[in-house]
C-alpha positions as CSV (number, residue, x, y, z in Angstrom):
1,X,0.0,0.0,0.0
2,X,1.4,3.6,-0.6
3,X,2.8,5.8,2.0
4,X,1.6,9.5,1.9
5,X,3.3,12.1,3.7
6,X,1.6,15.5,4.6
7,X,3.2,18.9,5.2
8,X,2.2,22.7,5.3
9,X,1.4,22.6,1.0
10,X,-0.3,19.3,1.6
11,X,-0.4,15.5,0.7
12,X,2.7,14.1,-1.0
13,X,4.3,10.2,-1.5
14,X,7.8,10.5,-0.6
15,X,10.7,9.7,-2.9
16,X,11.5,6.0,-3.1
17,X,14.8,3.6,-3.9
18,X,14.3,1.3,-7.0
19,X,15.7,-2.5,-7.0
20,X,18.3,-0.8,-8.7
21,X,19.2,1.4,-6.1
22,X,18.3,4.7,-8.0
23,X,15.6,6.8,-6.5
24,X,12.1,7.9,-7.2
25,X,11.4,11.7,-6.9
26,X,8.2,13.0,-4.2
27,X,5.3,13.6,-5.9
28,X,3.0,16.0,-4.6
29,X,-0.8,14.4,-4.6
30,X,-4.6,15.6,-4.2
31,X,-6.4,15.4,-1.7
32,X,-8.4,12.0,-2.4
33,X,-6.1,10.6,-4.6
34,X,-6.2,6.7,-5.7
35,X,-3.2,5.2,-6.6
36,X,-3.8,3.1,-9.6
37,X,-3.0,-0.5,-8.3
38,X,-5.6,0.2,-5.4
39,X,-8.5,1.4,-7.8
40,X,-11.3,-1.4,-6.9
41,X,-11.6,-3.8,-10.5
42,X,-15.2,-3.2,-12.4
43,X,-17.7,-5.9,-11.9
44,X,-20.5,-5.9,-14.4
45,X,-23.8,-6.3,-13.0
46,X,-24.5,-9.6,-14.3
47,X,-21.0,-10.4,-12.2
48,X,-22.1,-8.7,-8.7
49,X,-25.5,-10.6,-8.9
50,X,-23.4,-14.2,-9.9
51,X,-21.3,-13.6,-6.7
52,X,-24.7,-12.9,-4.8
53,X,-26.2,-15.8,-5.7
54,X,-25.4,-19.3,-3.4
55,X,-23.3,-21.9,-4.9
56,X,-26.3,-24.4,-4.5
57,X,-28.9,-21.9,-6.8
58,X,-30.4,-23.5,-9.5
59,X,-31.4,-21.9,-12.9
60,X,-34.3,-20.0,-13.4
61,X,-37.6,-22.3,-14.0
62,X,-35.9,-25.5,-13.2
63,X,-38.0,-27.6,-10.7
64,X,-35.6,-28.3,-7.5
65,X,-36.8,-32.5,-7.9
66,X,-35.7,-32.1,-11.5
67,X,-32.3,-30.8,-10.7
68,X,-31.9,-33.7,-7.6
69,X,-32.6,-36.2,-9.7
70,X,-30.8,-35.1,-12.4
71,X,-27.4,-34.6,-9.7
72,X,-28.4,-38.1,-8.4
73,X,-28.4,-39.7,-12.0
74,X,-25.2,-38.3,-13.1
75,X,-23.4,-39.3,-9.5
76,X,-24.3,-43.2,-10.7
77,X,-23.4,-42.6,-14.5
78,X,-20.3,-41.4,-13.1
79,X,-19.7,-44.1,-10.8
80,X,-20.8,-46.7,-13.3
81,X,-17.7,-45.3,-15.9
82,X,-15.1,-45.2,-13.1
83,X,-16.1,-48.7,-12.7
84,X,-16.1,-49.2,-16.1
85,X,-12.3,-48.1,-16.5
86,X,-11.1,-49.7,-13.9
87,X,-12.5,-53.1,-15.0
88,X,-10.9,-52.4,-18.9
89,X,-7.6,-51.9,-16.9
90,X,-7.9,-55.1,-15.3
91,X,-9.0,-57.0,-18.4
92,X,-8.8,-55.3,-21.7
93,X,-12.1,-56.4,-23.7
94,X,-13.2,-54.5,-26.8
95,X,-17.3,-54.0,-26.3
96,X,-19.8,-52.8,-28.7
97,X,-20.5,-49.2,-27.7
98,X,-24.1,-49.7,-28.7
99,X,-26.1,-52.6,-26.4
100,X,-28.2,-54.6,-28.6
101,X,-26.6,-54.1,-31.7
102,X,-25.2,-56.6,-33.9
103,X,-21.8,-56.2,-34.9
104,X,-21.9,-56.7,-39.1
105,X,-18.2,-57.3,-38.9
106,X,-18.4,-60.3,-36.9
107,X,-21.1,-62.2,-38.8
108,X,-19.2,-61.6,-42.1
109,X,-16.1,-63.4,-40.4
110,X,-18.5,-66.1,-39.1
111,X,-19.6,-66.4,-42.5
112,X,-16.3,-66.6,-44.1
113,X,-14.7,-68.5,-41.6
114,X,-14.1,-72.6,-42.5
115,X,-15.4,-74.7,-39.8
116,X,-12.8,-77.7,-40.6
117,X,-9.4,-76.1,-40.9
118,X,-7.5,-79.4,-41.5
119,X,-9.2,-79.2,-44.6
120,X,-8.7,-75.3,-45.6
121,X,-5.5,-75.8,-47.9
122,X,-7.9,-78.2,-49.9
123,X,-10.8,-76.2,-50.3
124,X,-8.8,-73.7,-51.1
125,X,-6.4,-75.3,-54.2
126,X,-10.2,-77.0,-55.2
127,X,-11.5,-73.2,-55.5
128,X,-8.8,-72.2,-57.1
129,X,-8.6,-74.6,-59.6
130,X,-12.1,-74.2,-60.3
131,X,-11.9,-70.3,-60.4
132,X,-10.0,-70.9,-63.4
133,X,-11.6,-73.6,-65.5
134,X,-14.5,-71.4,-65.3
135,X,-12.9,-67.9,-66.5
136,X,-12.0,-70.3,-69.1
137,X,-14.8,-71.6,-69.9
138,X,-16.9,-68.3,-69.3
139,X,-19.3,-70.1,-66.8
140,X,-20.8,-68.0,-63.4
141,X,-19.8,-67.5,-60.3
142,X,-19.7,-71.2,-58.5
143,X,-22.8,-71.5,-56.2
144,X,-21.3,-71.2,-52.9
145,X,-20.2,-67.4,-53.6
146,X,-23.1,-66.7,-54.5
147,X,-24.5,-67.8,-51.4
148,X,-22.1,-65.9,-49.0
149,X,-22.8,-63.0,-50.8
150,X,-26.9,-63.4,-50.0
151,X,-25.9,-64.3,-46.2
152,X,-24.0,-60.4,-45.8
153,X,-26.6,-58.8,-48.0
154,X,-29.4,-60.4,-45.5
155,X,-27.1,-59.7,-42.0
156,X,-27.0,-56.0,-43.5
157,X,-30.5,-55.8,-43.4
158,X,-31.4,-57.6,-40.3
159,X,-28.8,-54.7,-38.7
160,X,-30.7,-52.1,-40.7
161,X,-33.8,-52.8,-39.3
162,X,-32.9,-53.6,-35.6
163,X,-31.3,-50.0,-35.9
164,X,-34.0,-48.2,-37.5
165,X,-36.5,-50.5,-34.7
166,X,-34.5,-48.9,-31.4
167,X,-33.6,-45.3,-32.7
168,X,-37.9,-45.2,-32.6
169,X,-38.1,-46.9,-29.7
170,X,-35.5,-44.3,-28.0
171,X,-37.1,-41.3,-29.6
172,X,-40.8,-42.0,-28.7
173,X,-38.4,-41.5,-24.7
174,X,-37.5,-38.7,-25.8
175,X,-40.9,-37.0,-26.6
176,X,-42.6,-38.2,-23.6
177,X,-39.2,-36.9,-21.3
178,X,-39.8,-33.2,-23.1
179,X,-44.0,-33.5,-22.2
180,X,-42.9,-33.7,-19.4
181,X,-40.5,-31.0,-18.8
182,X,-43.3,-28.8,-20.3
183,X,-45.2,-29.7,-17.9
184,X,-43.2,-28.6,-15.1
185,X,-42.3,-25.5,-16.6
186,X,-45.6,-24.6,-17.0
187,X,-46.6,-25.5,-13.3
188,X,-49.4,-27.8,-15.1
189,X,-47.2,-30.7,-13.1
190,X,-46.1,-29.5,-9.6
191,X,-45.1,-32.8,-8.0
192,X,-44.0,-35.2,-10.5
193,X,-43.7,-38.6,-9.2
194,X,-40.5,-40.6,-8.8
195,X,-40.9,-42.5,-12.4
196,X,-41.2,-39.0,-14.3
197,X,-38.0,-37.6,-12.6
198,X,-35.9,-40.5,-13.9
199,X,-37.0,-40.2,-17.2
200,X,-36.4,-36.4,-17.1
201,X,-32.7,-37.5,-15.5
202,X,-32.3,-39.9,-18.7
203,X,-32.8,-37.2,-21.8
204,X,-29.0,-36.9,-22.4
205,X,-28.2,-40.4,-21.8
206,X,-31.0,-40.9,-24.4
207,X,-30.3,-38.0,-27.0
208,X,-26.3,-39.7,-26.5
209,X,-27.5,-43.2,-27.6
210,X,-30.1,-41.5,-30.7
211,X,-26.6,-40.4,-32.0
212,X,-24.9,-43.0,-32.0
213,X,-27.5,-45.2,-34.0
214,X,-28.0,-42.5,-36.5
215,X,-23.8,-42.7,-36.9
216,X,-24.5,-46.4,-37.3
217,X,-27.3,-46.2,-39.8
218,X,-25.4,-44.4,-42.0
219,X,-22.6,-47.0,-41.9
220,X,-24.4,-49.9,-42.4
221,X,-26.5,-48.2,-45.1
């Protein structure tokens, strides 16, 4: 803080050594004078009324059992994913990110797998073989081929429709979690019961998963 000094002409700050050892001359001051590093910062008034309000407020029109349950839901979720992490640590297992979704990848290798492997080497000279005999002969495709081909077209559509089947399932939650939230906002709802809060508490979790299966859908399209 700065030191003022007062004689018979008035206030003054008397002269002061630098780090360098050099001095500062007196300078002769007002009466009310503010030195600049103790002018008080400007707080806009949106700020002053943040710093009024109590850590624990809530935002304006949010229903205080919404916000609870909302807090409660994402203490678990969080929980749940620590869990989650600590487990992958342990035992590193790749998992499909989407529950109850079929995993195209996998039934294509099913599908093309051999299910007698002392037998591979001879299937596959046999194909061969007869891969060539028929470009020679300009015949088709042999029959088998042709039938691998109609298993991944069918798996593609079976994963089509089981995606298009959940993404309505999930958004038919979704409008009945924002009737509700109208609801409340409109005070037409001023105690929801315990089963409407946790479907209020799952709307990100839901519009999260919505995502995901429209990423999907336009994959396996």
């Amino acid at each position: 803080m700065t030191t003022y000094e007062t004689d018979v002409n008035g206030k003054f700050i008397p002269a002061t050594q630098r780090p360098d050892g050099t001095w500062r001359k007196a300078r002769r001051v007002k009466d009310g004078y503010v030195p600049q590093d103790e002018v008080p910062l400007y707080e806009s008034k949106a700020k002053k009324i943040q710093a009024q309000r109590p850590n624990n407020s809530l935002p304006v029109g949010m229903c205080p059992l919404v916000a609870q349950a909302v807090k409660e839901k994402q203490e678990k979720q969080l929980k749940k994913q620590k869990l989650k992490e600590q487990q992958q640590q342990q035992q590193p297992k790749i998992v499909n990110s989407t529950p109850g979704l079929l995993n195209v990848t996998s039934k294509f290798e099913a599908v093309k797998k051999p299910k007698n492997n002392s037998s591979s080497t001879q299937q596959q000279s046999s194909s061969s073989s007869q891969h060539e005999n028929n470009q020679k002969q300009g015949k088709e495709p042999p029959r088998n081929v042709t039938e691998i081909t109609d298993k991944i077209d069918d798996l593609a559509i079976d994963d089509r429709q089981e995606v298009t089947k959940k993404l309505k399932k999930l958004r038919k939650k979704l409008r009945e979690i924002e009737e509700i939230e109208q609801k409340i906002a409109s005070g037409e709802l001023a105690k929801p019961e315990k089963d409407q809060l946790d479907k209020v508490a799952r709307k990100s979790e839901i519009l999260s998963e919505i995502q995901e299966l429209e990423s999907v859908r336009k994959v396996v399209k």
